[in-house]
N, CA and C atoms of all chains as a GROMACS GRO file, in nm:
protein
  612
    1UNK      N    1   9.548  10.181   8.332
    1UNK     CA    2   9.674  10.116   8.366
    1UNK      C    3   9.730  10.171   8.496
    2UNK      N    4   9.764  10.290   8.474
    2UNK     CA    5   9.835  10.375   8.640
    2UNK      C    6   9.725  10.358   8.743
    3UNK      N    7   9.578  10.398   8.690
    3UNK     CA    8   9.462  10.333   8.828
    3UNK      C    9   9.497  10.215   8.835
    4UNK      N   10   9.539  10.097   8.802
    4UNK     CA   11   9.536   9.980   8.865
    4UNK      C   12   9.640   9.981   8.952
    5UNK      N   13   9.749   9.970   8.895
    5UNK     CA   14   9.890   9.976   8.962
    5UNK      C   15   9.880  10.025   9.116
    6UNK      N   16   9.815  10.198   9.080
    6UNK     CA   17   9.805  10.259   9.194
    6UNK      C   18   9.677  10.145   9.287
    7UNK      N   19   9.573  10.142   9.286
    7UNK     CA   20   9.462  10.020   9.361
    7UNK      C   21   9.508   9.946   9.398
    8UNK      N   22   9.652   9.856   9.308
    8UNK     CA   23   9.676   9.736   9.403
    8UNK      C   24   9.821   9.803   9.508
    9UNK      N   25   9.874   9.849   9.460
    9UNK     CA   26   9.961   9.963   9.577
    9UNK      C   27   9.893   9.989   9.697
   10UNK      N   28   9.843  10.056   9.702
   10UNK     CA   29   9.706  10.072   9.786
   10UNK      C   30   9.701   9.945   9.873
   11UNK      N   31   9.597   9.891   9.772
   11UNK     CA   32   9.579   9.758   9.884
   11UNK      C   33   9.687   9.669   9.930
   12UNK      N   34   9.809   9.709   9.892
   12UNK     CA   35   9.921   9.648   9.936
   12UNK      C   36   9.966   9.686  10.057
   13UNK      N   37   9.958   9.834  10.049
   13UNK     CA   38  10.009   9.869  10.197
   13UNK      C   39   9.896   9.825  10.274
   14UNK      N   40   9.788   9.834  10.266
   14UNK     CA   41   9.690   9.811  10.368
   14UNK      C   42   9.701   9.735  10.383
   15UNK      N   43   9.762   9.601  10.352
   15UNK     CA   44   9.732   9.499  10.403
   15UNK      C   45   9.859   9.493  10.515
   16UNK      N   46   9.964   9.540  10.462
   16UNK     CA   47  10.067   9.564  10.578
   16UNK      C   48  10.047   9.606  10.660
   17UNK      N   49   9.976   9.719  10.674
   17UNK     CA   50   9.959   9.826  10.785
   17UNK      C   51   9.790   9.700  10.871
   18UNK      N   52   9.755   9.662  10.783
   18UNK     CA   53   9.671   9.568  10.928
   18UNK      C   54   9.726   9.500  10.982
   19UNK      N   55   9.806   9.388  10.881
   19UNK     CA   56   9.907   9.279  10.996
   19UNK      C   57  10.043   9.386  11.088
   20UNK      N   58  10.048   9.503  11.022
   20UNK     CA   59  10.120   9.583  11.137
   20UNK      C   60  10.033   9.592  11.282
   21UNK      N   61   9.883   9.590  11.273
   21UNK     CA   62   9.816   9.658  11.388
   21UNK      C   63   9.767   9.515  11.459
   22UNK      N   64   9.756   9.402  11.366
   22UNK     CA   65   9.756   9.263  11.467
   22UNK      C   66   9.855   9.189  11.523
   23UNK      N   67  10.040   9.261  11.446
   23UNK     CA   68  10.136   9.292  11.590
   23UNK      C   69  10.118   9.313  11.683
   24UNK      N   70  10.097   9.422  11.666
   24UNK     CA   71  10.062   9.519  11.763
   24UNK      C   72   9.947   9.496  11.890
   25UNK      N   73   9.877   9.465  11.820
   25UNK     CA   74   9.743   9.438  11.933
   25UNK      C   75   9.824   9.311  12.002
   26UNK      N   76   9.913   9.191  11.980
   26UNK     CA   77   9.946   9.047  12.058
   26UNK      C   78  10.054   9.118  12.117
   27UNK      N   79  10.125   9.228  12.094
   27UNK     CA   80  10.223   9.296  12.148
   27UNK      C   81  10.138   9.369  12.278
   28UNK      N   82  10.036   9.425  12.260
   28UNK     CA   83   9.904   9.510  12.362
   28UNK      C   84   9.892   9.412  12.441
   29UNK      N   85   9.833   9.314  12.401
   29UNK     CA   86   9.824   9.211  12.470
   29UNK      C   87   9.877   9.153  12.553
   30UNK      N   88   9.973   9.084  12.519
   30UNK     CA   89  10.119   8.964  12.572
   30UNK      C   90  10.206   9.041  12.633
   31UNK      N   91  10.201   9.195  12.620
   31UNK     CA   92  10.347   9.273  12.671
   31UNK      C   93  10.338   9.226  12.797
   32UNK      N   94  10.534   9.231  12.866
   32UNK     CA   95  10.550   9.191  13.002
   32UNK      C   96  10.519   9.324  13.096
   33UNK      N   97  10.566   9.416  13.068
   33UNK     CA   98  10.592   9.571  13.093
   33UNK      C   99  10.454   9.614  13.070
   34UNK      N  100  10.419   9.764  13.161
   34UNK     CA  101  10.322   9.846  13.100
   34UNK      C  102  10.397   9.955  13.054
   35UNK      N  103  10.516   9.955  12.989
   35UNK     CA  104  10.556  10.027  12.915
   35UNK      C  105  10.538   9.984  12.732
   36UNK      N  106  10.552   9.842  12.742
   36UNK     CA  107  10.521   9.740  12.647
   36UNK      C  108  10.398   9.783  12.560
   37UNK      N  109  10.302   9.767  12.686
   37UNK     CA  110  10.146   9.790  12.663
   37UNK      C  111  10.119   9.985  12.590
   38UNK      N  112  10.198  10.054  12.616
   38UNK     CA  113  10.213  10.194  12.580
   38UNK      C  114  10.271  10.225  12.454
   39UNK      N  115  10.360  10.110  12.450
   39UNK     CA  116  10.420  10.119  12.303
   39UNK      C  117  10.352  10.033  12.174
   40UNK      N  118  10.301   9.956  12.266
   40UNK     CA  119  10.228   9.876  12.123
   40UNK      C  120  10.062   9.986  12.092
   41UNK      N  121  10.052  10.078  12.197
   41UNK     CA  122   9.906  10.180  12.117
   41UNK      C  123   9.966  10.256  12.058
   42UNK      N  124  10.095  10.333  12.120
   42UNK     CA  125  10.122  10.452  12.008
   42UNK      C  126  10.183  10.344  11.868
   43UNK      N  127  10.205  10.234  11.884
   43UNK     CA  128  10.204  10.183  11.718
   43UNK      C  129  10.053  10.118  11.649
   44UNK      N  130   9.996  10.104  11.739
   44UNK     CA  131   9.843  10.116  11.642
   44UNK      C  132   9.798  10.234  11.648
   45UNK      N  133   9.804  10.347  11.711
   45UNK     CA  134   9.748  10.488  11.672
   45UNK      C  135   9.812  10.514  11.512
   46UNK      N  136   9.996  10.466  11.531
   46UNK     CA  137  10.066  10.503  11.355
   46UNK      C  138   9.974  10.486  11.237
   47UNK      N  139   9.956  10.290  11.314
   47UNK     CA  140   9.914  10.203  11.192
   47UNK      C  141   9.760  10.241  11.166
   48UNK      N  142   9.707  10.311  11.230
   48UNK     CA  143   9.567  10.336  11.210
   48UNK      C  144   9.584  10.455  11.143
   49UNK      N  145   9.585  10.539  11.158
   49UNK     CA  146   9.665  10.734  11.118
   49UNK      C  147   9.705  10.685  10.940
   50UNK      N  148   9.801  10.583  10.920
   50UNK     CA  149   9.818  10.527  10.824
   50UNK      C  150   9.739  10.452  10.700
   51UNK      N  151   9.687  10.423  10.780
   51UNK     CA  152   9.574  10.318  10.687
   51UNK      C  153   9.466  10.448  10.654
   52UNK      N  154   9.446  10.518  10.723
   52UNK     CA  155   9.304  10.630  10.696
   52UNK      C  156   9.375  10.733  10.590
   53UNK      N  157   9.534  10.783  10.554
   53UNK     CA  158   9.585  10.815  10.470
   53UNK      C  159   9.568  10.747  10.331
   54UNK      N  160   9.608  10.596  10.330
   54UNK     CA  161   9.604  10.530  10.205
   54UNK      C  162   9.453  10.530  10.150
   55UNK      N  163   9.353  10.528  10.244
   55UNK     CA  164   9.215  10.526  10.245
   55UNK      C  165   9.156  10.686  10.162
   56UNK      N  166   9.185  10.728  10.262
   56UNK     CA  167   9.183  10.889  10.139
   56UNK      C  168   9.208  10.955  10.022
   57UNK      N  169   9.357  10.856  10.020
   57UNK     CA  170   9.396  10.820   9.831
   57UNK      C  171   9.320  10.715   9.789
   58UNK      N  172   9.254  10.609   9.808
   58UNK     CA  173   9.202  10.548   9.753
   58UNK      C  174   9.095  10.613   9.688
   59UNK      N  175   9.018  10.690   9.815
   59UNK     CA  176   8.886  10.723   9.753
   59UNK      C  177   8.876  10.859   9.658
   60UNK      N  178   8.990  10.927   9.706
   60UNK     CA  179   9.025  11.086   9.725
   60UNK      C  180   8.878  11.183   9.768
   61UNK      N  181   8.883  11.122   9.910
   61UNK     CA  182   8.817  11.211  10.007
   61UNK      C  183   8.867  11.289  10.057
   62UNK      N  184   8.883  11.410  10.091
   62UNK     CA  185   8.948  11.507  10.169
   62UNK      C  186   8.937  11.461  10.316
   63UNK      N  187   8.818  11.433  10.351
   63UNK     CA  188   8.797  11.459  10.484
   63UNK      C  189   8.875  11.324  10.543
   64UNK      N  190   8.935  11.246  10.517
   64UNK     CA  191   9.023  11.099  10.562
   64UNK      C  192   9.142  11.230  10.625
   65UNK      N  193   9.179  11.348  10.562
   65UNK     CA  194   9.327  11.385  10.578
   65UNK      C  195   9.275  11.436  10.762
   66UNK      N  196   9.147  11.463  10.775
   66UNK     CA  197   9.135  11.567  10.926
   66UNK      C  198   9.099  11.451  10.957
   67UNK      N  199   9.065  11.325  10.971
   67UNK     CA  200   9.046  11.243  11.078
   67UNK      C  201   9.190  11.205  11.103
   68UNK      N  202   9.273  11.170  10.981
   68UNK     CA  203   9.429  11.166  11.039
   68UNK      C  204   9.492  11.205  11.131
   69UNK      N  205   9.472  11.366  11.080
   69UNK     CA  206   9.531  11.466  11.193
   69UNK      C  207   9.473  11.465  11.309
   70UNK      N  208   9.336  11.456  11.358
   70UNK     CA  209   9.340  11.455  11.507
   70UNK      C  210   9.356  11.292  11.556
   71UNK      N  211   9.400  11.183  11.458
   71UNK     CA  212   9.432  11.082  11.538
   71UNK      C  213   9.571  11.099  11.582
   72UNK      N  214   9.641  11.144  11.458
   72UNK     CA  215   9.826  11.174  11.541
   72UNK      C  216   9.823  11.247  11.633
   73UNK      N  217   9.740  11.328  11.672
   73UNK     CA  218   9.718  11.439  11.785
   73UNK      C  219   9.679  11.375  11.892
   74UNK      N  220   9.560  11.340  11.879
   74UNK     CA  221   9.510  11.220  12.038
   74UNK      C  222   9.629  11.156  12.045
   75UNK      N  223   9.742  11.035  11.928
   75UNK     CA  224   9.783  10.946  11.961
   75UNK      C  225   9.882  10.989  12.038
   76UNK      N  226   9.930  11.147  12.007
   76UNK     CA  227  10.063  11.183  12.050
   76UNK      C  228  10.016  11.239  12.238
   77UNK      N  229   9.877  11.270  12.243
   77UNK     CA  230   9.847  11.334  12.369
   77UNK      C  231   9.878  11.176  12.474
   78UNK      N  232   9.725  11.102  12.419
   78UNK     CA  233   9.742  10.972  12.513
   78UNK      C  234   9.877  10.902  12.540
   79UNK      N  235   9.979  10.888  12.430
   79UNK     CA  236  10.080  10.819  12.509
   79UNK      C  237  10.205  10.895  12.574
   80UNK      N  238  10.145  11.017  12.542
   80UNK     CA  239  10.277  11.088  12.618
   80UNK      C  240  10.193  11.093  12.815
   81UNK      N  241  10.062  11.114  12.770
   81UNK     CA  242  10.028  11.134  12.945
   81UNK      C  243  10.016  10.973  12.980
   82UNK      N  244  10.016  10.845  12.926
   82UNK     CA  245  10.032  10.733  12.994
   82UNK      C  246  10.166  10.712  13.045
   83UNK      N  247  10.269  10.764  12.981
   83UNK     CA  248  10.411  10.740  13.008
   83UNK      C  249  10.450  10.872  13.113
   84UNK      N  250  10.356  10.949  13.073
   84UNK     CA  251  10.399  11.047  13.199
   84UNK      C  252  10.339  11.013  13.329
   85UNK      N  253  10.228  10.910  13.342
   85UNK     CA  254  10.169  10.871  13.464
   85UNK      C  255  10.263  10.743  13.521
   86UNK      N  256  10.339  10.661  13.429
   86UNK     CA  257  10.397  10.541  13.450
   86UNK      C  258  10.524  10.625  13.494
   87UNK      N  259  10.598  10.768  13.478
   87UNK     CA  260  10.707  10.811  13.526
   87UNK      C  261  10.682  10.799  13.641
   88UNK      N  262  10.533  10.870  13.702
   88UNK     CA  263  10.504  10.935  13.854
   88UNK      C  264  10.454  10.833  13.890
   89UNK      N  265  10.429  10.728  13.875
   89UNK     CA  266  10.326  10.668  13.942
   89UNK      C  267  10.391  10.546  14.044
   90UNK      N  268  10.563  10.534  14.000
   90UNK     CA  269  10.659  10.452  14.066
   90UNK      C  270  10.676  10.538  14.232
   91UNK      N  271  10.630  10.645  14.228
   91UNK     CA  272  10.681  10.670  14.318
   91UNK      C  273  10.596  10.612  14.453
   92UNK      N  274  10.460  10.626  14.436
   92UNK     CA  275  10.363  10.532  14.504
   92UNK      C  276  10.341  10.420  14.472
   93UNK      N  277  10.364  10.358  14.388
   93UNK     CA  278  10.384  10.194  14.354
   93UNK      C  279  10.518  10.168  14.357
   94UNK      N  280  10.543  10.068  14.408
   94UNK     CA  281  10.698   9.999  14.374
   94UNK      C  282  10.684   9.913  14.340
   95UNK      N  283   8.857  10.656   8.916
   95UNK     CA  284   9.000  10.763   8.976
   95UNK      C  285   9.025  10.826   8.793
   96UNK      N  286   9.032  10.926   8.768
   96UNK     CA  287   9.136  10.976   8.660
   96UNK      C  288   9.250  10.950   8.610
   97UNK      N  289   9.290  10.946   8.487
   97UNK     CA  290   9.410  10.871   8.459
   97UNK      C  291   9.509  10.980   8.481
   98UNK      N  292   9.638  10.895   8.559
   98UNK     CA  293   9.726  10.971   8.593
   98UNK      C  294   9.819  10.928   8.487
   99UNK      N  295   9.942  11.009   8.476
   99UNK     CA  296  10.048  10.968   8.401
   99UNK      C  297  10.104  10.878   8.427
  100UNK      N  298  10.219  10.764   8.363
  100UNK     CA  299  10.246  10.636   8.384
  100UNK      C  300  10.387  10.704   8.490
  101UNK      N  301  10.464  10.779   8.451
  101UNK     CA  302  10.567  10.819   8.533
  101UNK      C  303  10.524  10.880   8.672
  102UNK      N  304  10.446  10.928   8.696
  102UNK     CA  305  10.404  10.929   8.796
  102UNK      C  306  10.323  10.834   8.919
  103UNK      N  307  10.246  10.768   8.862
  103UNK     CA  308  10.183  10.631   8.866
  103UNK      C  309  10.303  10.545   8.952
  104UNK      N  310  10.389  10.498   8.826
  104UNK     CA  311  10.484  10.394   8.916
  104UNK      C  312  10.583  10.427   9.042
  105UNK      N  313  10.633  10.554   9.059
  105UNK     CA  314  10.700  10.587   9.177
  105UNK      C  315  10.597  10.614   9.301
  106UNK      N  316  10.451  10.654   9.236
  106UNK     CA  317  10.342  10.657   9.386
  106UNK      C  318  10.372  10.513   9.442
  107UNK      N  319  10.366  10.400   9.343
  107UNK     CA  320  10.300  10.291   9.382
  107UNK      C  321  10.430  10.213   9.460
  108UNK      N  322  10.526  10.240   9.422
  108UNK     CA  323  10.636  10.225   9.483
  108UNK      C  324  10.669  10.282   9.645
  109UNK      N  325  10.642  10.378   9.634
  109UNK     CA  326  10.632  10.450   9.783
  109UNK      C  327  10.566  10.379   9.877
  110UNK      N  328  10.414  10.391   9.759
  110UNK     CA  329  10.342  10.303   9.889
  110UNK      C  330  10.332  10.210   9.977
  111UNK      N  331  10.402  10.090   9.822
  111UNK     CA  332  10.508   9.943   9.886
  111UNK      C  333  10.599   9.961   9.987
  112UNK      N  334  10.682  10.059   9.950
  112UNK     CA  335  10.766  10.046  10.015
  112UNK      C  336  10.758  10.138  10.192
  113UNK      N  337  10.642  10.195  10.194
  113UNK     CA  338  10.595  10.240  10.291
  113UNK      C  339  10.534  10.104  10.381
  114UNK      N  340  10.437  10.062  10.307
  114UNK     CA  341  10.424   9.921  10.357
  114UNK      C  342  10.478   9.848  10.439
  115UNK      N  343  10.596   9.780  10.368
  115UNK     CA  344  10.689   9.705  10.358
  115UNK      C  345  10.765   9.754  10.507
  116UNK      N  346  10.797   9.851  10.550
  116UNK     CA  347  10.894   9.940  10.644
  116UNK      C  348  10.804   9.929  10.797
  117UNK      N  349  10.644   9.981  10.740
  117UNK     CA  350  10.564   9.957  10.887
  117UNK      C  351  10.573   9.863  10.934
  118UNK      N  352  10.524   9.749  10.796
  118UNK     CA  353  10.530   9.588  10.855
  118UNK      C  354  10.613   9.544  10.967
  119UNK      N  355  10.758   9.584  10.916
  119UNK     CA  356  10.890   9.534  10.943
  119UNK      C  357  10.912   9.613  11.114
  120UNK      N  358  10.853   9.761  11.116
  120UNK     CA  359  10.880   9.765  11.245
  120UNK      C  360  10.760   9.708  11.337
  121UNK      N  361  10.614   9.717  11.289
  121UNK     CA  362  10.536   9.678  11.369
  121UNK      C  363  10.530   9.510  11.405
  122UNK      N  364  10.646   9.430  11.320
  122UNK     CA  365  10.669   9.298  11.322
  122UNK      C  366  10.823   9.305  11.458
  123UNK      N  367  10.937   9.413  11.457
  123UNK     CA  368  10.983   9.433  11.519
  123UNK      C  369  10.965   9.472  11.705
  124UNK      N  370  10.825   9.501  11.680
  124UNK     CA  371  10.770   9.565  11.807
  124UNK      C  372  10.706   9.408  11.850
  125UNK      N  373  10.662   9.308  11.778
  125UNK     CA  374  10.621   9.176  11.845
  125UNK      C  375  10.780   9.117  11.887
  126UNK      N  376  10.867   9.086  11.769
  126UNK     CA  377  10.962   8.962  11.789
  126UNK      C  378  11.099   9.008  11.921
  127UNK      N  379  11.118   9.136  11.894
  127UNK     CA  380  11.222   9.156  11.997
  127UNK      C  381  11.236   9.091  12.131
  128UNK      N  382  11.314   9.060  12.189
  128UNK     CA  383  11.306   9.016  12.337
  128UNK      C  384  11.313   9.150  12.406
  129UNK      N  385  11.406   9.271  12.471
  129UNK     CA  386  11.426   9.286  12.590
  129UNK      C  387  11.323   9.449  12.547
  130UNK      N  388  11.271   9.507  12.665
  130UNK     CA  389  11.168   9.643  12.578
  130UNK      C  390  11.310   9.788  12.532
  131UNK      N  391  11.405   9.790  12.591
  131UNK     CA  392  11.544   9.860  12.527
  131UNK      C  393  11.512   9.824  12.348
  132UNK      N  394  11.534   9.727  12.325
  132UNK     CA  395  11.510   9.680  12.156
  132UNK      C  396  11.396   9.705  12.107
  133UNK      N  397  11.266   9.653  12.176
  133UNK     CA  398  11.146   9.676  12.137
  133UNK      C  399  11.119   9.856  12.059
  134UNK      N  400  11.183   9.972  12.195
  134UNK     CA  401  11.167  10.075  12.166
  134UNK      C  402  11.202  10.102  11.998
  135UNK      N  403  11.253  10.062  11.971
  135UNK     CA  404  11.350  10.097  11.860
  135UNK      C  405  11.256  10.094  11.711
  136UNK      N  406  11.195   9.940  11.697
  136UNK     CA  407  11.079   9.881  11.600
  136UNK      C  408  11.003   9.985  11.549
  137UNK      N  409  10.926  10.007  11.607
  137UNK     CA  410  10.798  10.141  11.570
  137UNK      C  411  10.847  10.274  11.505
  138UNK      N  412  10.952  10.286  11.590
  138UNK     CA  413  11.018  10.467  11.511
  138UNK      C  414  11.036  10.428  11.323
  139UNK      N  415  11.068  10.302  11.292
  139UNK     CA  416  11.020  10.347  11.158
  139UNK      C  417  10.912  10.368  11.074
  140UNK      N  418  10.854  10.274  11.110
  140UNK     CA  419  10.656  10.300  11.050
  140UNK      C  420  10.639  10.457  11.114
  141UNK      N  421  10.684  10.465  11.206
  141UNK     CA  422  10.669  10.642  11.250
  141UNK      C  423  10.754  10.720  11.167
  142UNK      N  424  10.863  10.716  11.121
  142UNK     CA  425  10.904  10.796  11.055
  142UNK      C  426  10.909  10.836  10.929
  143UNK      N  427  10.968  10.668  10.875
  143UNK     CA  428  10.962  10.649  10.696
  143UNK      C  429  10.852  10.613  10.639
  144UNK      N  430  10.785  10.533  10.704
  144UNK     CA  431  10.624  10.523  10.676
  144UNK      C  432  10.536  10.614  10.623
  145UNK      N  433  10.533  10.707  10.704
  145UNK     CA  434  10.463  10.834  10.722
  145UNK      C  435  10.544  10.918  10.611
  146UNK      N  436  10.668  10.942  10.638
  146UNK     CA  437  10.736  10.999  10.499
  146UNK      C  438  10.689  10.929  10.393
  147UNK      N  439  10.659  10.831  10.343
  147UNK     CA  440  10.632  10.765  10.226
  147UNK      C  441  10.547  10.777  10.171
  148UNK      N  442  10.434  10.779  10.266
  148UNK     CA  443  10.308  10.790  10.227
  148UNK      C  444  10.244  10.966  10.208
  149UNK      N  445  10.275  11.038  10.309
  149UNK     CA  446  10.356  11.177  10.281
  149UNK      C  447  10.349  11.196  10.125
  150UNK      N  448  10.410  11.168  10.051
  150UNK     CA  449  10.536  11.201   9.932
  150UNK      C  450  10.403  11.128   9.814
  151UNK      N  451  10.384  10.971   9.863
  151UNK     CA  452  10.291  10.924   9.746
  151UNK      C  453  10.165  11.033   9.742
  152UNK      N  454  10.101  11.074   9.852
  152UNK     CA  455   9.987  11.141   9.885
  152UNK      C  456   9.982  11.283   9.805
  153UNK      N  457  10.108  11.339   9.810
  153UNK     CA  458  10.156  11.483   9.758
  153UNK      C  459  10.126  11.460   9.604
  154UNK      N  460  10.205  11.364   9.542
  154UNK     CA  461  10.238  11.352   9.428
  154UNK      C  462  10.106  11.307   9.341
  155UNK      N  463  10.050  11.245   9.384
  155UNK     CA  464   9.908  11.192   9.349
  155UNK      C  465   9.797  11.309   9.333
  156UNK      N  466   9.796  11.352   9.439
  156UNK     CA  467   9.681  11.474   9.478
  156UNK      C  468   9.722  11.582   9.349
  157UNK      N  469   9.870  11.624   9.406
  157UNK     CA  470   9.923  11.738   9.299
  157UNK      C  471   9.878  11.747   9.167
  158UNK      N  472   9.878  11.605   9.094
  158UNK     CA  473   9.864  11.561   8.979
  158UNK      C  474   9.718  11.565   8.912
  159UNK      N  475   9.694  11.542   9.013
  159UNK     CA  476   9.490  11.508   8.998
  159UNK      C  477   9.450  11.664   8.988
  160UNK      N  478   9.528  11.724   9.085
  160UNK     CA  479   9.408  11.889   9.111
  160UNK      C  480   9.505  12.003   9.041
  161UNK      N  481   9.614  11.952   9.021
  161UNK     CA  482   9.643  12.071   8.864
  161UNK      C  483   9.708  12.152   8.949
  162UNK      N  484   9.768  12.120   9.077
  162UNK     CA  485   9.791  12.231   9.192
  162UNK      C  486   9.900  12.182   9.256
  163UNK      N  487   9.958  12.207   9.330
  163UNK     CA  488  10.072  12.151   9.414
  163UNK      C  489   9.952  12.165   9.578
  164UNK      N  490   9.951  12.042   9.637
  164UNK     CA  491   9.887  11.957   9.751
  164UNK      C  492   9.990  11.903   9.828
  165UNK      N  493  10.020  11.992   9.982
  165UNK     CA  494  10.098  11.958  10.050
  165UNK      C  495  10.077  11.957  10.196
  166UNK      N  496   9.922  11.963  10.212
  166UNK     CA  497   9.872  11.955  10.338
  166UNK      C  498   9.915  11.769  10.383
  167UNK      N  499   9.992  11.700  10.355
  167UNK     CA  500   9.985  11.601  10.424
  167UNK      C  501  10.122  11.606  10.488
  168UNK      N  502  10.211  11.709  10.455
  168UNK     CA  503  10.290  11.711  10.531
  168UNK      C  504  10.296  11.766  10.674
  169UNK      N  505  10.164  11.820  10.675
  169UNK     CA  506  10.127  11.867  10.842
  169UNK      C  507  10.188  11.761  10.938
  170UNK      N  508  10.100  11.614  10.832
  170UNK     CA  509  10.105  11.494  10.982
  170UNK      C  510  10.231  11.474  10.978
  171UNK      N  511  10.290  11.515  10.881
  171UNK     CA  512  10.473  11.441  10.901
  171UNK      C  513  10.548  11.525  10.969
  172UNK      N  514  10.523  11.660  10.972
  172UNK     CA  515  10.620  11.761  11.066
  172UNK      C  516  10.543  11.707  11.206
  173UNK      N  517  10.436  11.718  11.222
  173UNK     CA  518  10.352  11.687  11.352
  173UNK      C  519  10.462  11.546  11.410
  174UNK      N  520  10.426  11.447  11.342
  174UNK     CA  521  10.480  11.318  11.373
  174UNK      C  522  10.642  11.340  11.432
  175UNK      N  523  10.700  11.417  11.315
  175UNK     CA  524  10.893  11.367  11.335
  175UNK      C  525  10.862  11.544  11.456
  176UNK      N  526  10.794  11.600  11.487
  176UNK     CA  527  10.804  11.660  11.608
  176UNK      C  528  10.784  11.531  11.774
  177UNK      N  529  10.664  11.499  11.729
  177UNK     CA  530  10.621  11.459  11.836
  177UNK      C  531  10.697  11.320  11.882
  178UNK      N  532  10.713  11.238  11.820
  178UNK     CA  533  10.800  11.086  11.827
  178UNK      C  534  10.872  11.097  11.942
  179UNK      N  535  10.975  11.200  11.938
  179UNK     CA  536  11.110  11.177  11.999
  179UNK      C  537  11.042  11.213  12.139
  180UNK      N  538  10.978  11.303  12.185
  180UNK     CA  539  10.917  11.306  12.326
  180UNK      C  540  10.846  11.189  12.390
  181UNK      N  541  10.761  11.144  12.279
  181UNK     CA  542  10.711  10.960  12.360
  181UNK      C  543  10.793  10.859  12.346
  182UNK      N  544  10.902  10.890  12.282
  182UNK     CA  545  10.988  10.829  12.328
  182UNK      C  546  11.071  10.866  12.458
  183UNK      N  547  11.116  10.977  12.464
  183UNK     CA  548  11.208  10.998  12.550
  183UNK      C  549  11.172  10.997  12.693
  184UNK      N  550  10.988  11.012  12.746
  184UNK     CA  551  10.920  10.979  12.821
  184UNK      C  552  10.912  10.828  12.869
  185UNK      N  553  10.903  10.774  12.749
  185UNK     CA  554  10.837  10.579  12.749
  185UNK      C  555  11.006  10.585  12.812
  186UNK      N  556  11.094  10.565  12.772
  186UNK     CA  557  11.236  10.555  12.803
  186UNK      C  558  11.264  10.596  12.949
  187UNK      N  559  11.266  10.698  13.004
  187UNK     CA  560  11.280  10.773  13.123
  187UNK      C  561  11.164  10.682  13.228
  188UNK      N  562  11.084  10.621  13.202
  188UNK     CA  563  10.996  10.542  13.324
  188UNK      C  564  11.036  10.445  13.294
  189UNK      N  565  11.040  10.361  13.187
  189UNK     CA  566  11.102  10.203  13.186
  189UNK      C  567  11.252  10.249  13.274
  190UNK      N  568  11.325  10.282  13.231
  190UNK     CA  569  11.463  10.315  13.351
  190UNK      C  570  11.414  10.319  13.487
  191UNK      N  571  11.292  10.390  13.490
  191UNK     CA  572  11.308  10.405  13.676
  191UNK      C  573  11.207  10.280  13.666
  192UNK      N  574  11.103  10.277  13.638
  192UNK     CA  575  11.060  10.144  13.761
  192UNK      C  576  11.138  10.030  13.684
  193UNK      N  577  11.244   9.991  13.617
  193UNK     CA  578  11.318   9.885  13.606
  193UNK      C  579  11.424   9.929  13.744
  194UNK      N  580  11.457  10.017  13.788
  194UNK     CA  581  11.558  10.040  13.884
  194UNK      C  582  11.537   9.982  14.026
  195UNK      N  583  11.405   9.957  14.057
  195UNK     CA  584  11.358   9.893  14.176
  195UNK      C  585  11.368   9.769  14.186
  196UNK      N  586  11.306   9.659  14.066
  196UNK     CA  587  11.343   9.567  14.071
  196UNK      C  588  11.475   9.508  13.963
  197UNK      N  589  11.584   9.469  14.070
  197UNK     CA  590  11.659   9.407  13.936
  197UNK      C  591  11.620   9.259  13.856
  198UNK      N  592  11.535   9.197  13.888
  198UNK     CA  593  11.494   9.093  13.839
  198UNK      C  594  11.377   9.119  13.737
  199UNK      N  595  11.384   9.260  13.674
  199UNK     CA  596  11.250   9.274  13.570
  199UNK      C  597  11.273   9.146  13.479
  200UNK      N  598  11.143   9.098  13.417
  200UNK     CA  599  11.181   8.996  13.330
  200UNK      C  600  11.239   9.002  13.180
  201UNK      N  601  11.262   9.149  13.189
  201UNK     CA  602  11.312   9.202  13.030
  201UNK      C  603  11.488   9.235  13.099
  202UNK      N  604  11.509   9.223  13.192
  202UNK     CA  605  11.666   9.233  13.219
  202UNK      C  606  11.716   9.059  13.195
  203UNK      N  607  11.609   8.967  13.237
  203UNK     CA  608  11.671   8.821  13.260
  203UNK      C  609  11.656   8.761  13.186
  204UNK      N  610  11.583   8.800  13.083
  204UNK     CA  611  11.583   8.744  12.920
  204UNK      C  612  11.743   8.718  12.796
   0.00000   0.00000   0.00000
C-alpha cells in the first residue's frame, strides 16, 4: 500500500519536473535576452538535480545522491561564470 | 521497495506532490512572464521549496528504510539556499547594465 502511494508520488513529481525542463528548454530557446538564455539553464540544471533525487528514491541507489551533488555544483559554477562574462563582456560589446 | 509505515508513507508522498507541483509552477513561471525583472523571480522556487521538499521526503524515507537517521541530502539544500542568491544577484547586476545602453531593450517595451 505505502509502496504504491509512494511510486505514484514519485512519478508524479517527475512528471512535473520534465514539463518543468520543457519550459525551460522553449524559455532556452525563445529567450529575448542572454540573460533569459542563463536563466532558463540554471532552471534545467534545478529540474535535472531534481529529477535524479526522486530517481534515487525510486530505486534507492545511493549513488543518484553524488551525481546530484556535482550537478548543483557544475550548475552553480556555469551560471555564475556565464553571468559573470555577460557583466564584463558589455564593456566591449554594446 | 520494503514496506514502510502508512504514517510515514502519506506525508513522503505529499511532499513529493507538493514539491512537484511548486517546480512546475515556477518553471511554468520562467516561460509565461513578460518582462526578465519578473522572469527572475519564477525559478527561485523550484530552487528553494522544491529542493526543500524533496530534501525532507528523501530524509524521511531513507531514515525509515535504514533504521538510522539519513541526512546527507541536506548537503544539496544548504549548497543550493547558499548558492541561489549569488546567481542571482550576478544574472541581476548584468541585465541592469547592458539594459542601461539601450533604452529600447525589448523587455522594457513590453
Amino acid at each position: 500500500m505505502s509502496a504504491t502511494i509512494l511510486y505514484w508520488a514519485g512519478g508524479f513529481a517527475l512528471l512535473c519536473f520534465t514539463l518543468g525542463l520543457g519550459c525551460a528548454t522553449v524559455r532556452l530557446i525563445r529567450g529575448p535576452g542572454a540573460e533569459d538564455r542563463v536563466l532558463a539553464l540554471d532552471t534545467i540544471y534545478i529540474n535535472g538535480m531534481l529529477i535524479l533525487l526522486v530517481l534515487g528514491l525510486r530505486f534507492e541507489a545511493g549513488l543518484y545522491f553524488d551525481v546530484a551533488l556535482l550537478i548543483a555544483l557544475f550548475g552553480f559554477v556555469g551560471s555564475s561564470a556565464l553571468a559573470k562574462f555577460l557583466l564584463r563582456g558589455e564593456v566591449i560589446e554594446p | 521497495m520494503t514496506e514502510l509505515p502508512l504514517w510515514a508513507a502519506v506525508p513522503a508522498a505529499l511532499l513529493l506532490v507538493l514539491a512537484g507541483i511548486v517546480t512546475l509552477v515556477g518553471s511554468f513561471g520562467l516561460l509565461r512572464l513578460r518582462s526578465f525583472r519578473e522572469r527572475m523571480h519564477a525559478p527561485t522556487m523550484g530552487m528553494t521549496m522544491g529542493a526543500f521538499c524533496v530534501a525532507l521526503a528523501a530524509t524521511v524515507i531513507a531514515s525509515l528504510l535504514q533504521h538510522r537517521p539519513i541526512v546527507h541530502e541536506w548537503l544539496i539544500c544548504l549548497f543550493l539556499f547558499m548558492t541561489a542568491p549569488v546567481t542571482a544577484i550576478l544574472l541581476m547586476q548584468s541585465a541592469r547594465r547592458r539594459q542601461r545602453g539601450r533604452p529600447d531593450a525589448p523587455d522594457e517595451a513590453e
